[in-house]
C-alpha positions as CSV (number, residue, x, y, z in Angstrom):
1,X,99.7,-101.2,27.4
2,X,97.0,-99.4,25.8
3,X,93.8,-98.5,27.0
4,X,90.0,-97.9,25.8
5,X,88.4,-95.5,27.2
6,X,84.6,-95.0,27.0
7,X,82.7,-91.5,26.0
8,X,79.6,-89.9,26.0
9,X,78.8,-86.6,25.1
10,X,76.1,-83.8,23.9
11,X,77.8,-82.9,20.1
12,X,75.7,-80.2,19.7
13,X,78.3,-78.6,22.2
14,X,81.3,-78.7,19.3
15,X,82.3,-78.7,16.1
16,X,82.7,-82.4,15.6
17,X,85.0,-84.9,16.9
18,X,88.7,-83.8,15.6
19,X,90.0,-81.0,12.7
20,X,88.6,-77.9,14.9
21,X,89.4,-75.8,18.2
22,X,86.3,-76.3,19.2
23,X,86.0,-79.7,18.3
24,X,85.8,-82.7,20.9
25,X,89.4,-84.5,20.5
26,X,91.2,-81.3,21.9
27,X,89.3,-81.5,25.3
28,X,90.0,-85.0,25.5
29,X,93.4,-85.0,25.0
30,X,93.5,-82.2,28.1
31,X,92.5,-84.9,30.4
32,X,93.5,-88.2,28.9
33,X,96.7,-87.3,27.2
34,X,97.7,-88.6,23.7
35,X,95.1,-89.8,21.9
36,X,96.2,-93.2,20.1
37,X,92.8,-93.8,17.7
38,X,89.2,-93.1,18.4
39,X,86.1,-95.5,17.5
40,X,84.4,-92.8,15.4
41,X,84.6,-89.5,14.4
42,X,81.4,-88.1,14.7
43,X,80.1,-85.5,12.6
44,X,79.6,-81.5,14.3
45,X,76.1,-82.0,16.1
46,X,76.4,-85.5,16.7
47,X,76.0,-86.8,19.9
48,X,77.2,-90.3,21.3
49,X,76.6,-92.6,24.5
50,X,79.4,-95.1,23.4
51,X,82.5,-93.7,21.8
52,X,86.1,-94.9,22.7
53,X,89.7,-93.1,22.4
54,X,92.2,-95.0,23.5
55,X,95.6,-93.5,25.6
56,X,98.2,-95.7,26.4
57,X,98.1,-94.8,30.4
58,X,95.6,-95.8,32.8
59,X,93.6,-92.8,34.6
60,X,91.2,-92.5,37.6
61,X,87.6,-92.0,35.5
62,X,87.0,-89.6,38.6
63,X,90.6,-87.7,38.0
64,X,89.8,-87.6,33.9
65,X,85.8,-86.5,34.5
66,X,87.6,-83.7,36.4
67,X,89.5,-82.5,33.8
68,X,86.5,-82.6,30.7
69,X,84.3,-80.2,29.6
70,X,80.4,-79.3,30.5
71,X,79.1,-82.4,28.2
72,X,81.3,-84.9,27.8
73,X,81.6,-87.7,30.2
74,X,84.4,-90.5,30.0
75,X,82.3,-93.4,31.8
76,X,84.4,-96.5,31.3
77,X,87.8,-98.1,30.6
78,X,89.2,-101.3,29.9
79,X,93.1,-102.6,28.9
80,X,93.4,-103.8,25.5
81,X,96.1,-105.9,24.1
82,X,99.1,-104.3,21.7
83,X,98.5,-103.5,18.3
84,X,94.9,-102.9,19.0
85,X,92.6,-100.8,16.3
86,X,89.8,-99.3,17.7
87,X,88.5,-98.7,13.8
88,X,88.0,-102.5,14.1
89,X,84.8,-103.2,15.4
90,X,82.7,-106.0,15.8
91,X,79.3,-103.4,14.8
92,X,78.7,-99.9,15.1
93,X,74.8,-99.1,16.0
94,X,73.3,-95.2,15.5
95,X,70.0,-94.0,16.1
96,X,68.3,-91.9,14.0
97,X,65.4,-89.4,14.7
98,X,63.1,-87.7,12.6
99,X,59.9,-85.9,12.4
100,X,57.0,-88.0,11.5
101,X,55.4,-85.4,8.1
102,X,53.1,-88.2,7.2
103,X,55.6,-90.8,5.4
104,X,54.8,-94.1,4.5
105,X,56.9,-96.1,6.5
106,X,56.4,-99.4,4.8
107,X,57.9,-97.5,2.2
108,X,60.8,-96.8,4.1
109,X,61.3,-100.0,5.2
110,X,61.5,-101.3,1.7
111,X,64.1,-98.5,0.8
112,X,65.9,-99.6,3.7
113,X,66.4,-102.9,3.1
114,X,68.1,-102.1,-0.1
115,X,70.5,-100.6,2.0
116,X,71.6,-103.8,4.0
117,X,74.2,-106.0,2.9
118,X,78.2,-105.3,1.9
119,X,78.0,-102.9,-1.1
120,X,80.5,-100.0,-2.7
121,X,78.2,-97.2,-0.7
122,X,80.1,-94.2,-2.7
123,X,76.6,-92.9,-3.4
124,X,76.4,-91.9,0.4
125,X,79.2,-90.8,1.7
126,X,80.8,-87.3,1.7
127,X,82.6,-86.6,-2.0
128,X,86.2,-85.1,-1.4
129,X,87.6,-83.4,-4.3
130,X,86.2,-85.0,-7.7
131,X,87.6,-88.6,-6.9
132,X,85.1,-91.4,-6.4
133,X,86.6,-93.2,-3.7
134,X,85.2,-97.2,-3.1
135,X,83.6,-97.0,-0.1
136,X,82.9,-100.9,0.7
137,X,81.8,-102.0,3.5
138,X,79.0,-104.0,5.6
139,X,75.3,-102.8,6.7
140,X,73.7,-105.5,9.1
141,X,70.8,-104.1,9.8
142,X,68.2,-101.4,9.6
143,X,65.1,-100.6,11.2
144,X,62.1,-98.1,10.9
145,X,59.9,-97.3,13.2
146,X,57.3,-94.6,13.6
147,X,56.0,-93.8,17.3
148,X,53.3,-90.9,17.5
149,X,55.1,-88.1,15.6
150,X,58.8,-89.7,15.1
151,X,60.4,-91.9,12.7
152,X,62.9,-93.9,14.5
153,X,66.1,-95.2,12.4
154,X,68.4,-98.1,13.7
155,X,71.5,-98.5,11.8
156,X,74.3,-101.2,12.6
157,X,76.5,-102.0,10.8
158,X,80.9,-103.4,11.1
159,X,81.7,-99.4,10.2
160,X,79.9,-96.1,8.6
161,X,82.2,-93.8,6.2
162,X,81.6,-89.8,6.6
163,X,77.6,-88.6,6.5
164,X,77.0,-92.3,5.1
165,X,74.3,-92.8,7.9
166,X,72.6,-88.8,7.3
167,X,72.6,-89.7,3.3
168,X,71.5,-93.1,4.2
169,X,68.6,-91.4,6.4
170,X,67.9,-88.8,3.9
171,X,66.8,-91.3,1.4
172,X,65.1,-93.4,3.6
173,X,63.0,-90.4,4.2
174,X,62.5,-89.3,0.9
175,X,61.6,-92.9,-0.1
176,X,58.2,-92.3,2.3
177,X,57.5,-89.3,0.8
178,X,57.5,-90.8,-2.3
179,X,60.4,-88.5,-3.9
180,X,62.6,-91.2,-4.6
181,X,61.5,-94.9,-5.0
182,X,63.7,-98.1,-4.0
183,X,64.3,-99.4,-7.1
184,X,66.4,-95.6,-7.3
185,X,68.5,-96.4,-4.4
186,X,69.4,-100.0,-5.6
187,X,70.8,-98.4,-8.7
188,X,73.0,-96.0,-6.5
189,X,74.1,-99.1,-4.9
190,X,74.4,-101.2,-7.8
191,X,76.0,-98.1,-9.6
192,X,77.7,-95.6,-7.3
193,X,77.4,-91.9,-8.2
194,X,78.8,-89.7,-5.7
195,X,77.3,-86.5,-4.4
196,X,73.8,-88.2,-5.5
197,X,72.3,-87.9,-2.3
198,X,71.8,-85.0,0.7
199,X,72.1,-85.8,4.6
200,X,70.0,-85.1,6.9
201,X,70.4,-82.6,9.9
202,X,73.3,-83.9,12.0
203,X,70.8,-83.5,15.2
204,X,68.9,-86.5,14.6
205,X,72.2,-89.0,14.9
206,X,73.1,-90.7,18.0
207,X,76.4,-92.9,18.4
208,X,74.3,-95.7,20.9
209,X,77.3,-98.1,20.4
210,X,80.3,-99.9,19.1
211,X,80.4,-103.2,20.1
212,X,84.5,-104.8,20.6
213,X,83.2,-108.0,22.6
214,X,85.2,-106.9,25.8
215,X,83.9,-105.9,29.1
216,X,84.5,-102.2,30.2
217,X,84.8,-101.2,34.4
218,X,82.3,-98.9,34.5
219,X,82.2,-95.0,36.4
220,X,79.1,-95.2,37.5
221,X,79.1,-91.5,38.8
222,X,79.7,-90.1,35.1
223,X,77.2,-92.6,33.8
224,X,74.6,-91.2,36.3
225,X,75.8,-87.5,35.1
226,X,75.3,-87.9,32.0
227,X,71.9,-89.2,32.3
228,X,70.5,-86.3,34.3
229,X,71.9,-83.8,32.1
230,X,70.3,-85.2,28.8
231,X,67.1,-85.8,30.1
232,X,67.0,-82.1,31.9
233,X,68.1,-81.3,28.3
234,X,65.2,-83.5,27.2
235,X,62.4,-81.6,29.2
236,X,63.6,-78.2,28.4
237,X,63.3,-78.7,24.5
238,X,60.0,-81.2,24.8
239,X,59.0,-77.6,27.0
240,X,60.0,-75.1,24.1
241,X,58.5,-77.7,21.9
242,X,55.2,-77.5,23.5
243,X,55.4,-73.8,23.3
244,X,55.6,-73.6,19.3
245,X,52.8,-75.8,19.4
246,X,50.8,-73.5,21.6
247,X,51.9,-70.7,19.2
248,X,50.7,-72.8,16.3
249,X,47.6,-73.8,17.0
250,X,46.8,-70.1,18.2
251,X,47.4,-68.9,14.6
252,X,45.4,-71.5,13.5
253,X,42.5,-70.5,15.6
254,X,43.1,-67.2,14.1
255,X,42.6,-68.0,11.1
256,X,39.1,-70.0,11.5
257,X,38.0,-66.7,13.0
């Protein structure tokens, strides 16, 4: 019987989720075995809360935490029937966090919304080779939000193709700094053109969740884990932060003087 097991993990830590030594899918098959599929395969620097593998053997989440990596964290499990595709979820949601540089986010929002529905996306996804690959598939949802000096991005959507949500982010973006306009981005989506469009860093994206409809058991121990270490990983980047802002507004006072 096969089994789903949940992941969380800091991606800036490895070089993506599978194709690499150093990438994530190695370490977990130390502990869990074969892996049978995987919910996503998140790009290098992308971190997650809510991934799944799945194995087709039951393990202690104490025994398997054991056996993973500084951060990664394997916090839940649950049985699911024969046959079952982990690529086949109900909705996939990612976070998305940028730098607030004075964008109009009504803007954004507009651009955004041309961005929801079930459309041939080939205009943000990775290119391979000089084919131009349909990529159809269903956006539900996305939000923009700017708090103080962030612009917060909530995509959700039934599944994301490779750097569709960075390209999709990048444009968003440069729709509020009025380098590209929404009536653009409805053409690319009305009329694909591959390679049209950059991603954004890969730092910014967070994997919050894919949603199967079935319950998990949940390790709390790993949850709690997981928790402290992002937010002591939190504090010491909001510290060095604070300390290039110190810097900066130094030089500024310099150069009133």
């Amino acid at each position: 019987m096969p089994y789903l097991y949940r992941i969380a993990y800091d991606g800036t830590l490895f070089y993506g989720f599978t194709g690499h030594p150093n990438s994530l899918e190695p370490k977990l098959r130390a502990a869990l075995g074969e892996i049978l599929g995987r919910g996503s395969r998140t790009d290098p620097g992308v971190s997650a809360v809510a991934n799944v593998v799945m194995t087709s053997q039951r393990l202690h989440l104490g025994y398997v935490n054991s056996k993973l990596p500084r951060g990664v964290w394997a916090w839940g499990v649950a049985e699911v029937p024969e046959g079952f595709n982990p690529r086949r979820a109900k909705a996939r949601r990612y976070l998305y966090v940028a730098p607030h540089w004075g964008e109009d986010v009504e803007a954004m929002r507009e651009a955004a919304a041309v961005l929801v529905g079930t459309h041939d996306y080939s205009s943000f996804i990775k290119r391979r080779g000089d084919k131009a690959t349909p990529a159809v598939t269903t956006v539900y949802k996305i939000e923009v939000e700017q708090r103080g000096g962030l612009i917060y991005m909530m995509f959700v959507g039934r599944g994301f193709r490779n750097k569709m949500i960075r390209k999709m982010a990048w444009a968003i973006l440069a729709a509020g700094r009025d380098v590209l306009k929404a009536s653009y981005l409805r053409e690319l989506v009305e009329r694909p053109r591959p390679g049209a469009v950059p991603s954004a860093p890969a730092e910014g994206l967070v994997l919050l969740d894919i949603d199967y409809g079935i319950e998990f058991e949940v390790y709390h121990t790993a949850l709690r884990e997981a928790y402290t270490y992002f937010l002591r990983k939190y504090r010491a980047v909001e510290a060095h932060a604070a300390a290039l802002k110190a810097a900066g507004e130094a030089l500024a006072r310099l150069d009133v003087v």
